[in-house]
C-alpha positions as semicolon CSV with decimal commas, in nm:
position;residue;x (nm);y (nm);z (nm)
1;X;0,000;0,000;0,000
2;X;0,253;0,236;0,042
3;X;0,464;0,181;-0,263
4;X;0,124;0,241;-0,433
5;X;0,099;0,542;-0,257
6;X;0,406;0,709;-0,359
7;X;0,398;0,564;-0,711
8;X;0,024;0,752;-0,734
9;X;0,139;1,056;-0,576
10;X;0,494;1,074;-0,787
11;X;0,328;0,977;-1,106
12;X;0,086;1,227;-1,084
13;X;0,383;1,479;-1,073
14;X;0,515;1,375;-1,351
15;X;0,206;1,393;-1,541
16;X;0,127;1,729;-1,440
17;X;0,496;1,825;-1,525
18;X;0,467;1,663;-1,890
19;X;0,124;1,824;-2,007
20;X;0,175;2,167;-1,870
21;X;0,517;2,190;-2,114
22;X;0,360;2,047;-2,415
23;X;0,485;2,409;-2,561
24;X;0,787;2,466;-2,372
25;X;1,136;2,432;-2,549
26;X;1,343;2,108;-2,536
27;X;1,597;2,303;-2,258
28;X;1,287;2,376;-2,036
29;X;1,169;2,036;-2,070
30;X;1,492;1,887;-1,940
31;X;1,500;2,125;-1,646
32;X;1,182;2,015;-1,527
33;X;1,232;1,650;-1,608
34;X;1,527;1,653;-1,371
35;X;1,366;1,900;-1,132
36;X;1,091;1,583;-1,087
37;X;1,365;1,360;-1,050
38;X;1,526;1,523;-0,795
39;X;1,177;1,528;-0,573
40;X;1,155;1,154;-0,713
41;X;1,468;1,086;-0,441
42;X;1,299;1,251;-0,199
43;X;1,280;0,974;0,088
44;X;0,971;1,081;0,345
45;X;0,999;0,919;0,687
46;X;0,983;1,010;1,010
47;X;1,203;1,004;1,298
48;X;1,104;0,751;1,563
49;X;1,146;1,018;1,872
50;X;0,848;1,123;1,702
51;X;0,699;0,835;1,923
52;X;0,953;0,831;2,232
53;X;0,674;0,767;2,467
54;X;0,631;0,455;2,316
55;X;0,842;0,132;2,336
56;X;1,042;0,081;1,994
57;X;0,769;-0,218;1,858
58;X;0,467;0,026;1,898
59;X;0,670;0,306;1,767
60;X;0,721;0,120;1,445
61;X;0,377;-0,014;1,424
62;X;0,285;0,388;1,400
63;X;0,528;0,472;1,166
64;X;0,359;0,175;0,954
65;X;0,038;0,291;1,014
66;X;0,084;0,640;0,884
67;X;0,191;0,513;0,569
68;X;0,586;0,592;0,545
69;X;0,854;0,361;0,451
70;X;1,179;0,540;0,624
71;X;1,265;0,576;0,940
72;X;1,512;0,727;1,188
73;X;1,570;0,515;1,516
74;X;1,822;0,673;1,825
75;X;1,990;0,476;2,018
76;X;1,807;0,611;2,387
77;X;1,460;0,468;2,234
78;X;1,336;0,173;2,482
79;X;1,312;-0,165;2,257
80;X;0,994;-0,312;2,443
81;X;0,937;-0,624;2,688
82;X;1,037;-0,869;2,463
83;X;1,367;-0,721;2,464
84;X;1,352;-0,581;2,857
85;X;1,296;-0,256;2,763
86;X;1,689;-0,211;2,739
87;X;1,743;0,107;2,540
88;X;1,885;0,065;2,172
89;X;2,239;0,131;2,281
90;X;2,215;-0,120;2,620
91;X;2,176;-0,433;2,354
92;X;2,371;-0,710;2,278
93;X;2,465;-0,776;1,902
94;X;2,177;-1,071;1,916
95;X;1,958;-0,783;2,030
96;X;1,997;-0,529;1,732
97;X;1,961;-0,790;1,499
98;X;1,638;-0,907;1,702
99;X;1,557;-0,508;1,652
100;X;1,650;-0,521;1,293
101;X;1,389;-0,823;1,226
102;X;1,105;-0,583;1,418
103;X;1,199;-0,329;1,111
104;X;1,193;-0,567;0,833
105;X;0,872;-0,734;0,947
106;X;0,679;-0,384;0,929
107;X;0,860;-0,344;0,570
108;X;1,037;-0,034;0,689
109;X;1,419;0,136;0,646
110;X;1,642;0,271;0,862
111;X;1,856;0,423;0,616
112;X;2,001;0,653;0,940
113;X;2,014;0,637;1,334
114;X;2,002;0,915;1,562
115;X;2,322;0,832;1,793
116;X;2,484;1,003;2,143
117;X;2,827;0,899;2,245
118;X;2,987;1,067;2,514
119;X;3,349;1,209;2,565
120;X;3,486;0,907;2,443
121;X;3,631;0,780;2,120
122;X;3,509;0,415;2,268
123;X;3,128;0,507;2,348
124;X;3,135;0,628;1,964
125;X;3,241;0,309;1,852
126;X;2,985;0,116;2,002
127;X;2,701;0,298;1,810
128;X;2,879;0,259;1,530
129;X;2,873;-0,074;1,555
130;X;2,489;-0,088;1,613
131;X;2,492;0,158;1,300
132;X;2,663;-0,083;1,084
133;X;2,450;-0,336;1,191
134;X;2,163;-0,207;1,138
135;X;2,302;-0,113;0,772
136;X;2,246;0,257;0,783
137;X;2,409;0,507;0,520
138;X;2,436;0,767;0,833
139;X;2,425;0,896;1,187
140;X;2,288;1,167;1,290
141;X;2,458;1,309;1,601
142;X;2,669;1,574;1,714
143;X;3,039;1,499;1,780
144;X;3,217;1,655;2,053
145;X;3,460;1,913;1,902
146;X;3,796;1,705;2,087
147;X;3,659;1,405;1,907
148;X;3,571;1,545;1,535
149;X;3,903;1,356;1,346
150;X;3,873;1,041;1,588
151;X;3,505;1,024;1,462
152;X;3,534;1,160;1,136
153;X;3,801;0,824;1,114
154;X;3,561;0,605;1,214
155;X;3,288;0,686;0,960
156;X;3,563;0,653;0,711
157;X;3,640;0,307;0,869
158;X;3,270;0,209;0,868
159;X;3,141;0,405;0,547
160;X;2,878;0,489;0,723
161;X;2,860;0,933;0,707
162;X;2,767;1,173;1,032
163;X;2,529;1,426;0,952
164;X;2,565;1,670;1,217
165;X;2,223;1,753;1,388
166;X;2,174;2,146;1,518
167;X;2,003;2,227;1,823
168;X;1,917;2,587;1,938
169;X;2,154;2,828;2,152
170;X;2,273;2,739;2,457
171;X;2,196;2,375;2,445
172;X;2,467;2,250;2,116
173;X;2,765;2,383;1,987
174;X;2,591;2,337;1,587
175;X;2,315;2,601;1,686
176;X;2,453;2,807;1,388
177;X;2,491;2,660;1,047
178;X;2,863;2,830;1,090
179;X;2,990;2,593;1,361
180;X;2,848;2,288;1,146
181;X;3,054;2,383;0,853
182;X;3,355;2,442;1,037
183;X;3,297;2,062;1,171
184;X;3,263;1,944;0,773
185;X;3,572;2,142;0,669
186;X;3,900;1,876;0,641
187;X;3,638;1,620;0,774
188;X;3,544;1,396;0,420
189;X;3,297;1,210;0,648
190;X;3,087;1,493;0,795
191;X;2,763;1,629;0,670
192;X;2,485;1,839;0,819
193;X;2,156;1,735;0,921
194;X;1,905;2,031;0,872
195;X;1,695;2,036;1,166
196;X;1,415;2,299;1,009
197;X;1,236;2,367;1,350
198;X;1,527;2,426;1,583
199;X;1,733;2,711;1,382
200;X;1,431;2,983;1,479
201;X;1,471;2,902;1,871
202;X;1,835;3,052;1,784
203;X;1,699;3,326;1,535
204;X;1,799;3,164;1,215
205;X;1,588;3,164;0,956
206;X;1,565;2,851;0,830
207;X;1,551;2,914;0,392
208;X;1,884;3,076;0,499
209;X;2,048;2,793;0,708
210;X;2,012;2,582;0,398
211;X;2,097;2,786;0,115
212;X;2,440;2,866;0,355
213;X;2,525;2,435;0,413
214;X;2,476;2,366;-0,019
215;X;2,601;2,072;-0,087
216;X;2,673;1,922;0,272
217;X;2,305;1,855;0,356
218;X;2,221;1,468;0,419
219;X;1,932;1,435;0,618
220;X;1,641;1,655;0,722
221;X;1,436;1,717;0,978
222;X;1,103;1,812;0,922
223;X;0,989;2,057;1,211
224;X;0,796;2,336;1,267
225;X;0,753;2,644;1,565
226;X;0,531;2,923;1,638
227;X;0,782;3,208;1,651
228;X;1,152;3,269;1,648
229;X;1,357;3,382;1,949
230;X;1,204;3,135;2,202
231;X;1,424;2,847;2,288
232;X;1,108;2,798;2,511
233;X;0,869;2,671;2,230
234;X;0,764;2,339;2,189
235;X;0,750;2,275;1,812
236;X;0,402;2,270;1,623
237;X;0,250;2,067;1,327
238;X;0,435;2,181;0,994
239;X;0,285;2,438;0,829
240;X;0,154;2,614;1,115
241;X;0,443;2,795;1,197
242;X;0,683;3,056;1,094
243;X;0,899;2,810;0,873
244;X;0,842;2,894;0,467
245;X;0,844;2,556;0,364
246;X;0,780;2,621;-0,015
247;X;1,099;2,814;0,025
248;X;1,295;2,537;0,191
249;X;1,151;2,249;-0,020
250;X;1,253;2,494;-0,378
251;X;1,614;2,556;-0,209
252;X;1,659;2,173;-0,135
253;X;1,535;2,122;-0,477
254;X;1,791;2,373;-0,657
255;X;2,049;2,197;-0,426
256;X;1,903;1,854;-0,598
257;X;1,936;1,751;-0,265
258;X;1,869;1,401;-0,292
259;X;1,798;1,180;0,063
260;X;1,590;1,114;0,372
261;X;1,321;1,403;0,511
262;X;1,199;1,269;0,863
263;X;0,875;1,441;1,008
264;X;0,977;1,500;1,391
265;X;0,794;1,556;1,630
266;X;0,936;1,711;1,976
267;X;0,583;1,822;2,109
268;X;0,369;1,518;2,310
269;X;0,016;1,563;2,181
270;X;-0,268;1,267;2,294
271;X;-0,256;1,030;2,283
272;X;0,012;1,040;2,049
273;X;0,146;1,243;1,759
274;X;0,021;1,039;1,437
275;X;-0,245;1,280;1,339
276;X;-0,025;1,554;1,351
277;X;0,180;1,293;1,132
278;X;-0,047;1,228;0,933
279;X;-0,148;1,597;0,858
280;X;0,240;1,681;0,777
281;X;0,249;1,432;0,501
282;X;-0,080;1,544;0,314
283;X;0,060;1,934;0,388
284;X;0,433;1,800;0,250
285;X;0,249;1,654;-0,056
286;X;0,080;1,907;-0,190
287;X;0,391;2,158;-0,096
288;X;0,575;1,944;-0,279
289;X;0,374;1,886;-0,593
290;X;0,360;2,261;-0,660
291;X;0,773;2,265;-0,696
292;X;0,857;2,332;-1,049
């Protein structure tokens, strides 16, 4: 059902693109054809602390039931009774791959994992080894500034890349899109991860945070909040709030940014967050479908 669901929704896009340029030259033709492609490789998912109040299983079973096929774990998400409620990092090799069945029965990808190592090259390595075993393409974390060329080694080691995640001001170093380029630079393995609802709790407006990290962006996080300024806010369904999404979705798609966009959800609504879930992916389709 949900391959059919993209495959509707992404066809239709395509045939909208074709019969509106019947007349158009053979150069504008091309630049939407690859503008549609580029939206094409847009993987919509949602990140599984989305769901933290829930054990890992019933997490999952919501991220099914909203439709998506990607997903982010984190390693401080508790994995359930049938695994004693151990958090993601607390388990055994047996135990991830026991938590990689649980993905691959629901038919879902982690193509990423949200992970927190401490002030230790050591504690790193360990959730890089549930990261390979999982079979991820990235973490999403933020490295301790003393650790960036130990990490950035490891990813190398593992092929697996960090996307750096930004919080606001006062609470992570990568509040400004500034101090997550400095990370990338001489670091091959580093990337950002654009976290669209936290850069206004710092002032930042978020169409500029991405135009400034071109190229470097991996992952995304799709957020929202009611006003800039206040690291106070909780965030809000997308589209509510003082993010310009058509902005950020036509800047990622002049980037031809090409990878994972996770709905997130930081706010605890009852009894849980799917239908705010589920309203972000109809707003995110039609957003999306008006790109051109």
């Amino acid at each position: 059902m949900k391959k059919l669901m993209y495959a509707c929704f992404f066809g239709a896009m395509a045939f909208t693109a074709c019969t509106s340029k019947k007349n158009s030259t053979t150069s504008e033709t091309t630049s939407t054809t690859t503008a549609a492609e580029v939206t094409k490789d847009w993987k919509l998912g949602v990140a599984l602390w989305t769901f933290h109040t829930f054990n890992f299983p019933d997490a999952l079973a919501k991220a099914d039931s909203a439709g998506l096929e990607y997903i982010e774990p984190n390693t401080f998400h508790k994995t359930g009774p049938a695994l004693k409620d151990s958090l993601v990092l607390q388990l055994s090799p047996a135990g991830i791959k026991k938590l990689k069945a649980l993905i691959d029965q629901q038919g879902l990808k982690a193509e990423s994992i949200y992970i927190m190592g401490d002030s230790t090259l050591a504690s790193w390595k360990k959730q890089f080894d549930i990261a390979k075993q999982l079979g991820v393409k990235f973490v999403t974390a933020e490295p301790p500034v003393k650790l960036w060329d130990g990490i950035d080694s490891l990813a190398g080691a593992y092929n697996i890349k960090v996307a750096i995640h930004d919080h606001w001001k006062g609470v992570s170093h990568y509040w400004h899109p500034d101090s997550v380029l400095a990370a990338i630079k001489d670091h091959p393995n580093f990337g950002a991860c654009a976290d669209l609802g936290h850069w206004p709790k710092s002032g930042i407006n978020p169409v500029d945070a991405v135009k400034k990290l071109n190229g470097h962006i991996i992952g995304v996080h799709l957020k929202d909040i009611a006003a800039f300024n206040n690291p106070q806010l909780k965030d809000v369904p997308v589209g509510t709030g003082v993010v310009d999404f058509p902005a950020v979705f036509a800047e990622l798609q002049k980037q031809q940014f090409r990878g994972p966009i996770y709905i997130e959800r930081d706010a605890e609504d009852l009894p849980s967050n799917l239908p705010s879930v589920l309203q972000t992916i109809k707003y995110y389709q039609e957003r999306v479908n008006q790109l051109q």
